[in-house]
N, C-alpha and C positions, 0 to 999 in steps of 0.2 A: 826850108831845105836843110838838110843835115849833110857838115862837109868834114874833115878829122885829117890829120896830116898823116897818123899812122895806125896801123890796123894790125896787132899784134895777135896769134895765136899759141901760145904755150902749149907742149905736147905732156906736158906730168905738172907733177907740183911744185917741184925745184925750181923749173921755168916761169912758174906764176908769181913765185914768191920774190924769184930774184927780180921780174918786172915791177914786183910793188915796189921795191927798194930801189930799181936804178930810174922810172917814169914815173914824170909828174904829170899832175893834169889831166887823170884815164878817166873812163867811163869803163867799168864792168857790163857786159853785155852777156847773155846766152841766144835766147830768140827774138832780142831787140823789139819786142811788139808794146813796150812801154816808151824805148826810145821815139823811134819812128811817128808814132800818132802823136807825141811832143814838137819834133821839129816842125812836121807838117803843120801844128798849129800856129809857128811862127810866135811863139810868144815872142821872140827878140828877134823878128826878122830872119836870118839866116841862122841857122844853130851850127853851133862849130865848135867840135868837143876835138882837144889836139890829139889825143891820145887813145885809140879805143882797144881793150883786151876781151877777148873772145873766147870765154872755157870751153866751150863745147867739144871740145879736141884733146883735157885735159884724159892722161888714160884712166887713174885716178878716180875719175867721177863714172867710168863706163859701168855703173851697176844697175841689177836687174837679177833680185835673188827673191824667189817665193819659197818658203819652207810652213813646215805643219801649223805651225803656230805664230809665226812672224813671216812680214817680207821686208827687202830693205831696194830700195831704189835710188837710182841716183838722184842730186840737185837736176841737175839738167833732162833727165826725162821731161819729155812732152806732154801737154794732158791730150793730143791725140793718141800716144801707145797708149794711155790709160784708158781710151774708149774703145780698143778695138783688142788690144791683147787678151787670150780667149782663157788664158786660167784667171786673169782680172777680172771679166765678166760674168768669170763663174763663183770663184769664191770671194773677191772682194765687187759687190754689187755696188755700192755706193759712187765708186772711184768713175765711173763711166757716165753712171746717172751727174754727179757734177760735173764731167768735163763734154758731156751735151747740152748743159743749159753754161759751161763759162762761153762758148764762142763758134763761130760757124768752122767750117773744117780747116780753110785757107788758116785760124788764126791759131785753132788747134796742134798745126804742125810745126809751128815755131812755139809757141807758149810754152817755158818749162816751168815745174812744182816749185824749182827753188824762187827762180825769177819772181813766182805769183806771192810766196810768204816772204821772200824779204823785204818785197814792196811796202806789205805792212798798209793793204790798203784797209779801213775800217768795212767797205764793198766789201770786199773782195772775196768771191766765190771757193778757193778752196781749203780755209783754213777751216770752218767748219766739218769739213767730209771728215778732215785727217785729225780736228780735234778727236772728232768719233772715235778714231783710231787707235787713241791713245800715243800718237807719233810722238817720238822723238828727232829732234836735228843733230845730226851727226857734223859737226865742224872740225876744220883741220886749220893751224895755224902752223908759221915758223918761228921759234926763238931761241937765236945762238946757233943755228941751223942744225937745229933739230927740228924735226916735224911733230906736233902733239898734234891730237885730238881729244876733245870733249864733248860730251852728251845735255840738250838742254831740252824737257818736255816744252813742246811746244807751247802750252799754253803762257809760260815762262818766258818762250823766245819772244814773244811779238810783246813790246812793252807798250806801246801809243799808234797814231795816227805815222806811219811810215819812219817806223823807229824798232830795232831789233837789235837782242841779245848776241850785236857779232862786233868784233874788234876790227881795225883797220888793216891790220895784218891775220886776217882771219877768211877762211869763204867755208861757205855750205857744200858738206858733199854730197849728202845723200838725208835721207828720210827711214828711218826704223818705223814700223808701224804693226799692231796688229792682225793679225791673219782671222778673219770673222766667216771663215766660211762657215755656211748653213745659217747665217742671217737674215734676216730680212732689212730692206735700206730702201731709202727716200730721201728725197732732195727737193727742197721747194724754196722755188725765188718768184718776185715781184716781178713782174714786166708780163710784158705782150705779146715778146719773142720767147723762142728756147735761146739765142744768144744775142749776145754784143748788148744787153742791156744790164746796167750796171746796179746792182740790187740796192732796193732801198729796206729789202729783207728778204735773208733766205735763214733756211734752216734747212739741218743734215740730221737725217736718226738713221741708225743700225739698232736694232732687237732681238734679240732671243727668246725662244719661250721654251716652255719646259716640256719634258716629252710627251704628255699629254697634247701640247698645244692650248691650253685652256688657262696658262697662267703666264705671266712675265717673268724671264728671268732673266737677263741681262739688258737693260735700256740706257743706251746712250743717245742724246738729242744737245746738239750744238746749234750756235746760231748767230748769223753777223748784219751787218746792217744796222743796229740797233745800240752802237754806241761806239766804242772808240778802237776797243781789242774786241775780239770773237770772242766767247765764252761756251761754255758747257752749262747746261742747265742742272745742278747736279741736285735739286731738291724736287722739282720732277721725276728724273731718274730713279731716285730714292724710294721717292712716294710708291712707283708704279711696281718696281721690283719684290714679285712674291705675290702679288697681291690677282685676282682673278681678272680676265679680260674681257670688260666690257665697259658700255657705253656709259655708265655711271665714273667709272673709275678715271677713265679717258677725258672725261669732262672734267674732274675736277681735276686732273693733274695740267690739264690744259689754259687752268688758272693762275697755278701756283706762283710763276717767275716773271709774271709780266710788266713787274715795276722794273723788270733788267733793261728798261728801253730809257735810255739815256740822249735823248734829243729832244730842243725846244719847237720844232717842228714838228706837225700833224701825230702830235703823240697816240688821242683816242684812234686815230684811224690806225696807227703802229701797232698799237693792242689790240684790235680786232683783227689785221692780218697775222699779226702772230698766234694769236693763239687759234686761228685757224689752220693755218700751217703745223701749231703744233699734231693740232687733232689728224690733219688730214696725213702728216708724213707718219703718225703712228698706223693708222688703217691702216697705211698701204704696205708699213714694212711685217704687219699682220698676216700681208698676202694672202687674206680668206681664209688662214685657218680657223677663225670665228666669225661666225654671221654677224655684222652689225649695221644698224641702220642709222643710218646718214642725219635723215630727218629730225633725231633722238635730238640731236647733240644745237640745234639749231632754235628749237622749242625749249631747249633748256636752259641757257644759258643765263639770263638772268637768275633764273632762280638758285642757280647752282654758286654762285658771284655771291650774293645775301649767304648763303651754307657758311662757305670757305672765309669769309672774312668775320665772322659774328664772332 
């Protein structure tokens, strides 16, 4: 059971900051759906945090800007607005397909983006989509009382297993990211469910092709589960951009990164789900522009493994 003597919510930034400085002993909350499944396990019995501060009320973080080429949202958006707001589902595809498979809907509407990358879980379902993205984290600190902010690409911000690029006097505002409309996106995670199951591999691609449709031109493919930070596959990427799209090509770039799996547990079984996932999130962010068959890539695989390593 989770019990707290005070329950603070700050209305801007002035009031957040001056609570860091005058309270000791807080717990930063947004949707509390990290807290809550903590107390309730009772690790110490009764959990009892003195202090709790509540951003969701800061004005500050109220953002929610889509332009041509960039959008910028705030820390505390939920990944349900990201499943159901109708220009997200249109131009950025990816954001929706991840926040269907992080949880069921009850968990959706308290879960926010910043809440999910500060955690810093090695799981954790949304750093991949917005690796894709190219995101940045927008932070805001006070010093001297003055307010700064600074810009950290993501891949930058998340340094280990629940450890990130933020200072004590520091919080996440919002998320920079790019605007991928006319992409193709997929999203593939391990489990049983589409939610509450905690990955033991996912991976995120957005694509582009060329106006033809018959070639690669922009491939991004991120992936977490499979060690301690999420990464980007960027030799992959590399390989596939420019180059024609089919089932040959697809296979072997399907190869390329799969020493990225950094666990002494069920490793061969990690690599054969990855590089499944690689194959299959590139189909689908193909979306039929090219006929390809499935079977190809399943008869080939060893052979294709002897090519690329000789």
């Amino acid at each position: 059971m989770l019990r707290y003597d005070n329950y603070f919510i700050p209305k801007n930034l002035d009031e957040y900051f001056n609570l860091l400085s005058e309270v000791k002993d807080y717990r930063i909350v947004a949707g509390c759906t990290d807290v809550l499944p903590w107390a309730r396990e009772g690790r110490a019995g009764h959990v009892f945090i003195k202090n709790i501060i509540d951003i969701t009320s800061i004005k500050e973080l109220n953002i929610f800007e889509i332009h041509k080429d960039k959008i910028k949202i705030s820390a505390t958006t939920t990944f349900q607005k990201l499943f159901t707001d109708p220009q997200i589902r249109k131009d950025i595809k990816i954001l929706p397909q991840v926040s269907v498979w992080f949880a069921d809907d009850q968990i959706r509407e308290q879960a926010t983006i910043g809440g999910n990358l500060v955690n810093a879980s090695p799981a954790g379902d949304g750093a991949p989509a917005f690796l894709t993205l190219n995101a940045e984290v927008i932070i805001k600190g006070r010093k001297d009382n003055n307010i700064y902010e600074r810009k950290v690409n993501l891949e930058n911000f998340i340094l280990g297993r629940n450890k990130v690029d933020l200072h004590d006097n520091e919080i996440v505002t919002a998320l920079e990211m790019d605007n991928v409309s006319g992409y193709g996106a997929s999203f593939e995670k391990v489990g049983h469910r589409r939610s509450l199951v905690i990955s033991t591999i996912c991976v995120s691609c957005v694509l582009k092709t060329d106006v033809t449709g018959k070639y690669f031109e922009d491939v991004r493919i991120a992936v977490a589960g499979v060690r301690e930070v999420p990464c980007r596959l960027t030799k992959t990427e590399k390989f596939l951009e420019g180059k024609e799209i089919n089932e040959d090509h697809i296979l072997q770039a399907s190869q390329l990164e799969l020493d990225v799996i950094n666990s002494r547990s069920r490793q061969e079984y990690r690599k054969e789900v990855l590089q499944n996932f690689i194959i299959r999130s590139i189909i689908k962010s193909i979306d039929g522009k090219v006929s390809l068959k499935e079977k190809y890539f399943d008869n080939h695989k060893a052979s294709i493994t002897e090519e690329i390593h000789a």
